[in-house]
DRENDO-1510 file (C-alpha; in Angstrom, 1 decimal, always signed):
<recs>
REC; n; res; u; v; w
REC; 1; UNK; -13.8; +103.0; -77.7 .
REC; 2; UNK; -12.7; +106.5; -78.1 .
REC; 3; UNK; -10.2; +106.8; -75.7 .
REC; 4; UNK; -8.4; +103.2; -76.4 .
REC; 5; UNK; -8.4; +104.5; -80.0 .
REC; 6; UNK; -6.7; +108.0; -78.3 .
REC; 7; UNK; -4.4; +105.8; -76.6 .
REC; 8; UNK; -2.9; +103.8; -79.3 .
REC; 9; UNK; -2.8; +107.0; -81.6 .
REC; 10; UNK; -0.6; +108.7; -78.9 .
REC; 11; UNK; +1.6; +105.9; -77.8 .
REC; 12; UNK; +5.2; +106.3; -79.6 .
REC; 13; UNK; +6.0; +104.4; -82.5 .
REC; 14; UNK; +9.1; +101.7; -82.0 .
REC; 15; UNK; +12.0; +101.8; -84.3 .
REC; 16; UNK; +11.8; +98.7; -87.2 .
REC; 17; UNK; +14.4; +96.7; -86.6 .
REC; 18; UNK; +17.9; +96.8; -88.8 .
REC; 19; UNK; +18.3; +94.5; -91.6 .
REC; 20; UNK; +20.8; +92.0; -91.1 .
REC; 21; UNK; +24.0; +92.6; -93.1 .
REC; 22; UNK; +24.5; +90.6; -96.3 .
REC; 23; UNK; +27.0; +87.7; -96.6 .
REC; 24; UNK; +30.1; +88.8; -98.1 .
REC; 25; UNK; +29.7; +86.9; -101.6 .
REC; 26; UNK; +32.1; +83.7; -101.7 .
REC; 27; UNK; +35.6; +84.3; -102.9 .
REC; 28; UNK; +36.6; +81.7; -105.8 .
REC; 29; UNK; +39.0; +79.4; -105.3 .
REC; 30; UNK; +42.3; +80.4; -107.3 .
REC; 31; UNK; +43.4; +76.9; -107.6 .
REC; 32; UNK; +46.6; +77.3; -106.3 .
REC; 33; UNK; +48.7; +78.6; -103.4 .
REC; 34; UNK; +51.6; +80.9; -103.6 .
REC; 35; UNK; +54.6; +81.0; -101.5 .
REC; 36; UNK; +56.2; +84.3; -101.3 .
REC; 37; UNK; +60.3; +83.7; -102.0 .
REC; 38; UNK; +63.1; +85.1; -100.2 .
REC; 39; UNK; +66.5; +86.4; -100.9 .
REC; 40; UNK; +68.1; +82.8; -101.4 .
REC; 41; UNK; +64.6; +80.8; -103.1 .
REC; 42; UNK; +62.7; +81.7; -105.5 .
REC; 43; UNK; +58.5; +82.2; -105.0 .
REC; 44; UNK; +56.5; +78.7; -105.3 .
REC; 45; UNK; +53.2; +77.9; -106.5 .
REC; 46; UNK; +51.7; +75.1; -105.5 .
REC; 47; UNK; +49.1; +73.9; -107.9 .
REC; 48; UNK; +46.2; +71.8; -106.1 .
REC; 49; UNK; +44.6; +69.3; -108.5 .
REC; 50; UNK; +40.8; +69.7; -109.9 .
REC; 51; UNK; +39.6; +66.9; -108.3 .
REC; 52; UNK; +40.5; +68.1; -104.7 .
REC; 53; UNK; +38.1; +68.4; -101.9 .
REC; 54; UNK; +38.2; +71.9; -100.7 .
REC; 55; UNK; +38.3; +72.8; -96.8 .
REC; 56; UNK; +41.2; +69.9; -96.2 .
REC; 57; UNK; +43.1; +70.8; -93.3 .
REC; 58; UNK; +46.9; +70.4; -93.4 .
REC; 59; UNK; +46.8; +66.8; -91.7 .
REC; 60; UNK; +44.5; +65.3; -93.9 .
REC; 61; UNK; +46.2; +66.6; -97.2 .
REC; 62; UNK; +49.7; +65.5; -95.8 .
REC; 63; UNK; +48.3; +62.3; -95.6 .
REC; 64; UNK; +49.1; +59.8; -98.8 .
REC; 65; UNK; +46.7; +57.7; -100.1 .
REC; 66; UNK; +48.2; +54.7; -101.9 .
REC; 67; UNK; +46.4; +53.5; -105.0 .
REC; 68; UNK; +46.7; +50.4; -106.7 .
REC; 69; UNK; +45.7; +49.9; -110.3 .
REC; 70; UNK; +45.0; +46.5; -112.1 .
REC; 71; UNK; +44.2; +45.5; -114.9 .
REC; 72; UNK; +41.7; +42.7; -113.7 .
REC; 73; UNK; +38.0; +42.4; -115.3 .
REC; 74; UNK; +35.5; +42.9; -113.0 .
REC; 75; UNK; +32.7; +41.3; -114.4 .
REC; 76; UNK; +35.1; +38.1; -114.9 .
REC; 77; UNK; +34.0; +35.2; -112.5 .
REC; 78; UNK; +36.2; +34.4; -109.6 .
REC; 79; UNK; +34.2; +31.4; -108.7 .
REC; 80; UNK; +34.8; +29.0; -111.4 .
REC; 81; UNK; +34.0; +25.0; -110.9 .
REC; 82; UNK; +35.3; +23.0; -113.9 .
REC; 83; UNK; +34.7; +18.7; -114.1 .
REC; 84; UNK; +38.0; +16.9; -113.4 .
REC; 85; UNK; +37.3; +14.0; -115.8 .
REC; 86; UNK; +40.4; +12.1; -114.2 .
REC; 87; UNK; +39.4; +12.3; -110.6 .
REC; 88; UNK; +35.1; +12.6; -111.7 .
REC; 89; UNK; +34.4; +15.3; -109.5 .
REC; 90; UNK; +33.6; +19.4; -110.1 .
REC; 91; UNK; +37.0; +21.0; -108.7 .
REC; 92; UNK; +37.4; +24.9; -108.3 .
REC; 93; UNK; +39.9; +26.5; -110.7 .
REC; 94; UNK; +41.6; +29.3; -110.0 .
REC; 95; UNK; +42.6; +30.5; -113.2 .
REC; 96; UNK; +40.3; +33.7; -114.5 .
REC; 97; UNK; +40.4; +34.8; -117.7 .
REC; 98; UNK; +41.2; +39.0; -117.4 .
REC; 99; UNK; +41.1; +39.6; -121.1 .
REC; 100; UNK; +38.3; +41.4; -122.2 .
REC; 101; UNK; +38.3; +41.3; -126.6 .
REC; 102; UNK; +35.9; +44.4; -127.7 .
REC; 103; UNK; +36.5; +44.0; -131.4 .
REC; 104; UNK; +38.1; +41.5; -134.0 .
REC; 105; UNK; +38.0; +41.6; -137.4 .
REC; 106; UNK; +40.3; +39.4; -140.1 .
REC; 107; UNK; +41.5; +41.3; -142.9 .
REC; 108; UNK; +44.7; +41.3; -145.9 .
REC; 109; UNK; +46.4; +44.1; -144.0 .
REC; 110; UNK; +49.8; +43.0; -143.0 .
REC; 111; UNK; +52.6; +45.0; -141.0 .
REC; 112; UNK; +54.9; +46.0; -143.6 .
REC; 113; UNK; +58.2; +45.1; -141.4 .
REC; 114; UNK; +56.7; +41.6; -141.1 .
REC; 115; UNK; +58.7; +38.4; -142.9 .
REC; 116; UNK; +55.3; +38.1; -144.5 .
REC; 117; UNK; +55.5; +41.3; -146.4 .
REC; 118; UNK; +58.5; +41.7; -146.8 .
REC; 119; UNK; +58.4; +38.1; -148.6 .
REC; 120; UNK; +55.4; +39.4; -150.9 .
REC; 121; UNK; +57.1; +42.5; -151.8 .
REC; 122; UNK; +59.7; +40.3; -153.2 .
REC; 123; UNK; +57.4; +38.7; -155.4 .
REC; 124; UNK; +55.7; +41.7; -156.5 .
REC; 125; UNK; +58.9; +43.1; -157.7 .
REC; 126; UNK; +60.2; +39.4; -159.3 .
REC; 127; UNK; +56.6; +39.6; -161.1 .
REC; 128; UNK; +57.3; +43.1; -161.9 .
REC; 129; UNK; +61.0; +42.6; -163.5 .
REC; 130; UNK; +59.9; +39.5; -165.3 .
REC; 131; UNK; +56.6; +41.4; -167.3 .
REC; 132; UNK; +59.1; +44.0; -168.2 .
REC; 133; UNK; +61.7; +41.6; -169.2 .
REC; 134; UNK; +59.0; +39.9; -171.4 .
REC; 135; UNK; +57.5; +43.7; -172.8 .
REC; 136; UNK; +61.1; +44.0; -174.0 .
REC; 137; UNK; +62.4; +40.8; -175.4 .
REC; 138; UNK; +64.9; +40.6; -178.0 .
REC; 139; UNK; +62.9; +44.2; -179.8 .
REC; 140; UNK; +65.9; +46.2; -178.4 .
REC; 141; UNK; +68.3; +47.5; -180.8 .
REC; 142; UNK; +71.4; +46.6; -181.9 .
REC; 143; UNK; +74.1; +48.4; -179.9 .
REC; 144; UNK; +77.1; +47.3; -180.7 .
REC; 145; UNK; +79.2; +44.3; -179.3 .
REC; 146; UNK; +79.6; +45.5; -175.9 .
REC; 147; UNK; +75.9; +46.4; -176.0 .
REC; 148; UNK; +75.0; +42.9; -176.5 .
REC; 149; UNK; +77.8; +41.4; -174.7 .
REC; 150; UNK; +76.6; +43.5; -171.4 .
REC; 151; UNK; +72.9; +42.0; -171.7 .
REC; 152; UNK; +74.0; +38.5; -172.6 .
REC; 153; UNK; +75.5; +38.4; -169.1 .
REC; 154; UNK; +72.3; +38.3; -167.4 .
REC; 155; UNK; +70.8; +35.7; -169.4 .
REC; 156; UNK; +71.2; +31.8; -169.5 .
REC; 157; UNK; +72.3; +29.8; -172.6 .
REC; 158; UNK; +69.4; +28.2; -173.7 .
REC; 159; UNK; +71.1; +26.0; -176.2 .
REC; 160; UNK; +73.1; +24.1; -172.9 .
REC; 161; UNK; +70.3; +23.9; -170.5 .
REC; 162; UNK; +68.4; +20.9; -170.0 .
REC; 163; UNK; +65.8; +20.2; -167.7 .
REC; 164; UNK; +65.3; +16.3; -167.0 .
REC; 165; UNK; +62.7; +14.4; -164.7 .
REC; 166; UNK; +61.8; +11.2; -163.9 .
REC; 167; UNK; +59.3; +9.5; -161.1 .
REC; 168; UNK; +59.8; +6.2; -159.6 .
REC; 169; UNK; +57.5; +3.6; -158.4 .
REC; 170; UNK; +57.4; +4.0; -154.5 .
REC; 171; UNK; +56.3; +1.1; -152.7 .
REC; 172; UNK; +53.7; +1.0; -150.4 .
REC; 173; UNK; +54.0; +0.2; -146.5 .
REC; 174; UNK; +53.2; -2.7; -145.3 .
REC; 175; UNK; +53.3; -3.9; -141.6 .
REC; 176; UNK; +53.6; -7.7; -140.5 .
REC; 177; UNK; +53.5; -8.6; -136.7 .
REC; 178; UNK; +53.4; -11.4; -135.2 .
REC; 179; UNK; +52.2; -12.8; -131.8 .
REC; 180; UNK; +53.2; -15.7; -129.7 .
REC; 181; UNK; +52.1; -17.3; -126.8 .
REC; 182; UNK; +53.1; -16.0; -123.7 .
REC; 183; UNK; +55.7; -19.2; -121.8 .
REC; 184; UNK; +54.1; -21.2; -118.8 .
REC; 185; UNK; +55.3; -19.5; -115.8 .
REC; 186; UNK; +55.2; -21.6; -112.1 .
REC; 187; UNK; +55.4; -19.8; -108.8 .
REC; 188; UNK; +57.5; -21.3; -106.0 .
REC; 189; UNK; +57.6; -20.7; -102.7 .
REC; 190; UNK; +59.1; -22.1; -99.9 .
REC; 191; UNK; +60.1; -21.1; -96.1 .
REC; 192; UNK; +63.5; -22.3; -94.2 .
REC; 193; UNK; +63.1; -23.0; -90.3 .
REC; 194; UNK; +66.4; -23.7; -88.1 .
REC; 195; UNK; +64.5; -27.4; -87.7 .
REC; 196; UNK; +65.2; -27.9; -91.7 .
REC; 197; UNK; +68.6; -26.5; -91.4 .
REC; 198; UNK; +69.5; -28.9; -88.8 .
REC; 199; UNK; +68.3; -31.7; -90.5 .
REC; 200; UNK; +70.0; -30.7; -94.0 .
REC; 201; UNK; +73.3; -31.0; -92.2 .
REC; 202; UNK; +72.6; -33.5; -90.8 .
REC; 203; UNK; +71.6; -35.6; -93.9 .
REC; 204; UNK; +74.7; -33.7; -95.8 .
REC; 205; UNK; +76.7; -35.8; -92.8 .
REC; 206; UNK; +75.5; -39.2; -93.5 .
REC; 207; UNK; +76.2; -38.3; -97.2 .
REC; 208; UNK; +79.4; -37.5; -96.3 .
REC; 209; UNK; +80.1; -40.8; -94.9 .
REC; 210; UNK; +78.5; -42.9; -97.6 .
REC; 211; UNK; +80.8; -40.7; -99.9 .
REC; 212; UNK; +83.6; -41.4; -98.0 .
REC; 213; UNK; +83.0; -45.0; -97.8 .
REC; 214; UNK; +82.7; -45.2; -101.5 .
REC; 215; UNK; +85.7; -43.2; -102.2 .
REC; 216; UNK; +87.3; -45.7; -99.7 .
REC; 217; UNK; +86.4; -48.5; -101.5 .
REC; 218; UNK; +87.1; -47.0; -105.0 .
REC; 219; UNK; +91.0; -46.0; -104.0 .
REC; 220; UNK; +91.4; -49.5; -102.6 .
REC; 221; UNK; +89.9; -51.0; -105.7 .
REC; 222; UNK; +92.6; -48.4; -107.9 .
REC; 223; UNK; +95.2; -49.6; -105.7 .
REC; 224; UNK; +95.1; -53.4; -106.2 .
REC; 225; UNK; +94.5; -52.4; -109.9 .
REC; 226; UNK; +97.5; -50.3; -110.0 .
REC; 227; UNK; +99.5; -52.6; -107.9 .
REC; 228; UNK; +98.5; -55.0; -110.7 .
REC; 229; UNK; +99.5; -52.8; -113.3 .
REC; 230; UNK; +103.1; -52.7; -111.8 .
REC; 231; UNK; +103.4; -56.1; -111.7 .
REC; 232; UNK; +102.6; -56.6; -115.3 .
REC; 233; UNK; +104.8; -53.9; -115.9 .
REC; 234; UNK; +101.6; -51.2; -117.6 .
REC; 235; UNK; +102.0; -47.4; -117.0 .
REC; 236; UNK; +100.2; -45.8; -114.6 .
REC; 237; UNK; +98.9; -42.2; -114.3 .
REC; 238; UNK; +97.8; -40.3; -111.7 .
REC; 239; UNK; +94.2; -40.7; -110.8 .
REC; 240; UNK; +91.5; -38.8; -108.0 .
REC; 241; UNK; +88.0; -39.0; -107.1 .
REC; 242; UNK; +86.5; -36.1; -108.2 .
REC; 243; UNK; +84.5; -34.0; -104.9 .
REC; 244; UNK; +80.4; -33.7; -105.7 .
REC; 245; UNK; +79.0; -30.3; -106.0 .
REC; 246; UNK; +77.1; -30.4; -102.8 .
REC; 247; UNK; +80.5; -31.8; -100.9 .
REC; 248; UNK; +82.1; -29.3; -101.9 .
REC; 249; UNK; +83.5; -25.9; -99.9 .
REC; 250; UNK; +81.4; -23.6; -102.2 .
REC; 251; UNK; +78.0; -25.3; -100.9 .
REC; 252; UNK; +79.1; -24.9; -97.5 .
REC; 253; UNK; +79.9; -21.9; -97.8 .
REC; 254; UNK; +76.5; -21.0; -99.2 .
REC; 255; UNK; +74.7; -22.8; -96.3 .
REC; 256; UNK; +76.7; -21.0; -93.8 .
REC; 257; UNK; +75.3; -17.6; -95.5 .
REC; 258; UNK; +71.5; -19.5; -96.1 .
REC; 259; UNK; +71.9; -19.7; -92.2 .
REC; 260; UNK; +72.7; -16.1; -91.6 .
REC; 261; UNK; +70.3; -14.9; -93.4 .
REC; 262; UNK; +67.6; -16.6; -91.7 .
REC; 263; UNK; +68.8; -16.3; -88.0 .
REC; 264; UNK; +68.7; -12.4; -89.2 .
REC; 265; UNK; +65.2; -12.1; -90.2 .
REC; 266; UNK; +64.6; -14.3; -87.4 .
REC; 267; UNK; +65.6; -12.2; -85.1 .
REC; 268; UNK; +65.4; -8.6; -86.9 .
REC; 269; UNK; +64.4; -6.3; -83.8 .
REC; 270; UNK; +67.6; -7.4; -81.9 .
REC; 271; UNK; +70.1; -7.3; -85.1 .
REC; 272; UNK; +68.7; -3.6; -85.6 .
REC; 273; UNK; +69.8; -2.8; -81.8 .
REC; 274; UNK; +73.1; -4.3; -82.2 .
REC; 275; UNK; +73.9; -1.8; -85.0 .
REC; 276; UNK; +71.6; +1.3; -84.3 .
REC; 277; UNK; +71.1; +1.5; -81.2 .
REC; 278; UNK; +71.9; +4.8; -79.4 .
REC; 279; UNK; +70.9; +6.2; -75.9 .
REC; 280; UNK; +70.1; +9.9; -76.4 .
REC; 281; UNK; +71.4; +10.1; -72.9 .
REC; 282; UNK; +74.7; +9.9; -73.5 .
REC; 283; UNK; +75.0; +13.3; -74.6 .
REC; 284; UNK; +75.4; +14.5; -71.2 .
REC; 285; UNK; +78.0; +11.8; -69.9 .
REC; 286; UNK; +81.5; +12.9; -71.0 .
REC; 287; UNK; +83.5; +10.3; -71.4 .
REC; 288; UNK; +81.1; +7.5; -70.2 .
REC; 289; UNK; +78.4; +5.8; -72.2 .
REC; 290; UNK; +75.6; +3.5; -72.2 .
REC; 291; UNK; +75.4; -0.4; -73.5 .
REC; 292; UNK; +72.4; -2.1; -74.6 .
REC; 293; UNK; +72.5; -5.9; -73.3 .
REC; 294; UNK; +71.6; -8.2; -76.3 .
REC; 295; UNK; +71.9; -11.4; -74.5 .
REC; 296; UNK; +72.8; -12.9; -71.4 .
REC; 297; UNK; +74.8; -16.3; -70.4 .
REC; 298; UNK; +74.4; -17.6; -67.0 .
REC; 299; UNK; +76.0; -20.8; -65.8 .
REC; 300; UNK; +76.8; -22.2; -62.4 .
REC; 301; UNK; +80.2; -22.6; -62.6 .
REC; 302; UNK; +80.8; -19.0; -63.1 .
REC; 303; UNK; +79.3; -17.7; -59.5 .
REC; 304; UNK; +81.7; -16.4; -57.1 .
REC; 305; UNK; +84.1; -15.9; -59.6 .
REC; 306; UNK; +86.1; -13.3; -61.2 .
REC; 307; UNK; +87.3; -13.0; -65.3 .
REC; 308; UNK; +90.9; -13.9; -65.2 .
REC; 309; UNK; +91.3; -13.6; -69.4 .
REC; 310; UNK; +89.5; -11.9; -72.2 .
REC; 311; UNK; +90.1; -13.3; -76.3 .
REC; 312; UNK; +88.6; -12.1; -79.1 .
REC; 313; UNK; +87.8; -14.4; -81.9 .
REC; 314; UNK; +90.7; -13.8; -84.9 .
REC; 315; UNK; +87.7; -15.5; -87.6 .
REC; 316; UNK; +84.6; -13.5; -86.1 .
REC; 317; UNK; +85.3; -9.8; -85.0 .
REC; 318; UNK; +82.4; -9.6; -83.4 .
REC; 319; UNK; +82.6; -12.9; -80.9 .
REC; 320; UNK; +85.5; -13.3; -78.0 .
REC; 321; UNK; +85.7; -15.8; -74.9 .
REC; 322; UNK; +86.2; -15.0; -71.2 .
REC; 323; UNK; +87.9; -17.0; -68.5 .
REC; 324; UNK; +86.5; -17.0; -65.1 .
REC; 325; UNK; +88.8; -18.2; -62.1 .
REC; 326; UNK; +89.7; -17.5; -58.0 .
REC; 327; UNK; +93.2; -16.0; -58.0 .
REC; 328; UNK; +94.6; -15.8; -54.9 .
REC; 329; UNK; +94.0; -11.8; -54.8 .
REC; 330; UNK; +94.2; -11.9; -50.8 .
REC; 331; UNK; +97.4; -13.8; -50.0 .
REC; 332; UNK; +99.8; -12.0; -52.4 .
REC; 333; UNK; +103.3; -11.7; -50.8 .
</recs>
C-alpha cells in the first residue's frame, strides 16, 4: 500500500484543460441597412419593418407576398337555408349579411348641415323675432314721421285684412256594382274529309241545275208577261234573277281555299319538303344541285318515249304539262 501510494504521489500531474472561449455577445439588430453612395447617388437606408423575420435570405425577401383584405364577418353564416313559401321547399340563399352593428343609440342630435336643422334653426329664429317683436309693441317712441313711416313698412294694415273660412259638406263614397250572368256559350267542332268535299260539290251541282231550271222557267214566265205587256202597250223595265249566296263566285272561291287548306294539313310532311327542303350536299357541287322527288306519274303511253314540249301553267306558277312523242331523231336529212 505504500508503494502504490509512492507511485501516485510521484506520477506528474496533467495540465486542466482550457476553458472554452465565450460567445461573442449578440450584436442588435439596427433595424435598417445602409447603402454607402457614390459620386453620382446619394447614400440609402433601407428601413426593414418591425414585424420582419430576421435571418431572410435575399430570395425569400424579394419575394412578394400579396394580401387581400375584406371586409367580410367571419362569424357570419355562409350556409344559410331559408323556406321558399312559393315553391314549399328549404332552398340555400346565398346572400350573407357582412354588417356587424356594435352600438345604436336614438338621440335629438341632428347634423347641423342637414335640411332638418337647418329647417329648425329657422323656426328658432321666426320664434325669436316674433317674442321680441311682441316685448316691443307699439312702447317705442315717437320718432318722427320718417321714424314711423320706416316701421309701418314692415307691418300689415290690420284695418284691410280679413280672414274668411267656410267648410262644406263632403259627401261620402259610395260603391254600387253590379253582376250579371255570364251568356250560354256552345262548343262546335267539326272535321272536313276530301269524301265531304266531294260530295258538297257535288250537291252544290244538282243545286245548280234546279237553280237553273227555275231561273229558266221564271225568264220564260217574264217573257210571255212582258211580251204581254207590249201588246197592251204597258212599260216595261229591265228585270234579272238575282244569283244566291252559295251560287255565287265568292263561295267558290271560299271552297277552293276550304280545299287547300285541308289537302295541306293533309299532307303537311310533303308541303314542308316542297318549300324547305335542302340537301347539305350541295355545298360541294358547284353549279349542280340536288331535287327532292315529291311525286311521281307513271303511265303506259309514255314508255319508249321522249318529251317533245314543256308549258307552264299561266293560272298556277307552280304546275306545267309535258308532251311526250317519237320524233324522227334518226332519219333527219
Amino acid at each position: 500500500g505504500l508503494r502504490l501510494a509512492a507511485a501516485l504521489h510521484a506520477m506528474p500531474k496533467k495540465p486542466a484543460p482550457a476553458a472554452a472561449p465565450e460567445p461573442p455577445p449578440p450584436q442588435e439588430d439596427p433595424g435598417y441597412t445602409l447603402i454607402p453612395g457614390t459620386d453620382w447617388e446619394p447614400p440609402k437606408m433601407l428601413i426593414r419593418p418591425a414585424d420582419q423575420l430576421p435571418g431572410l435570405s435575399e430570395k425569400e425577401l424579394a419575394e412578394e407576398v400579396t394580401r387581400v383584405w375584406k371586409a367580410d364577418n367571419p362569424e357570419a353564416a355562409h350556409n344559410l337555408a331559408r323556406f321558399s313559401n312559393a315553391e314549399r321547399v328549404f332552398k340555400y340563399d346565398p346572400t350573407v349579411e357582412q354588417a356587424v352593428l356594435h352600438f345604436a343609440q336614438e338621440g335629438p342630435l341632428v347634423n347641423a348641415s342637414s335640411d332638418e336643422a337647418k329647417e329648425q334653426l329657422s323656426r328658432e329664429e321666426a320664434a325669436t323675432k316674433t317674442a321680441v317683436d311682441a316685448e316691443e309693441g307699439t312702447t317705442a317712441a315717437d320718432g318722427g314721421d320718417e321714424a314711423a313711416e320706416d316701421d309701418a313698412r314692415g307691418l300689415r294694415n290690420q284695418f284691410n285684412f280679413a280672414e274668411r273660412t267656410c267648410q262644406t259638406l263632403n259627401y261620402p263614397q259610395r260603391e254600387r256594382g253590379t253582376m250579371t250572368e255570364p251568356p250560354p256559350s256552345v262548343e262546335y267542332a267539326g272535321a272536313a274529309t276530301q269524301w265531304d268535299i266531294f260530295d258538297a260539290y257535288m250537291e252544290d251541282m244538282d243545286r245548280k241545275r234546279e237553280a237553273e231550271k227555275k231561273a229558266s222557267k221564271k225568264s220564260a214566265a217574264k217573257e210571255r208577261d212582258a211580251a204581254k205587256k207590249d201588246d197592251a202597250g204597258e212599260p216595261t223595265g229591265k228585270s234579272g234573277s238575282a244569283q244566291d249566296l252559295i251560287e255565287g263566285a265568292e263561295m267558290g272561291h271560299a271552297t277552293q281555299i276550304l280545299e287547300r287548306m285541308v289537302n295541306q294539313n293533309t299532307y303537311d310532311d310533303i308541303t314542308m319538303d316542297f318549300k324547305f327542303w335542302e340537301d347539305a350536299s350541295d355545298m360541294y357541287r358547284e353549279g349542280e344541285g340536288t331535287l327532292l322527288p315529291l311525286w311521281k306519274f307513271q303511265t303506259e303511253r309514255t314508255k319508249r318515249k321522249h318529251v317533245t314540249a314543256v308549258r307552264w301553267n299561266p293560272a298556277f306558277p307552280d304546275l306545267f304539262a309535258v308532251g311526250y312523242g317519237s320524233p324522227p331523231f334518226f332519219h333527219k336529212g
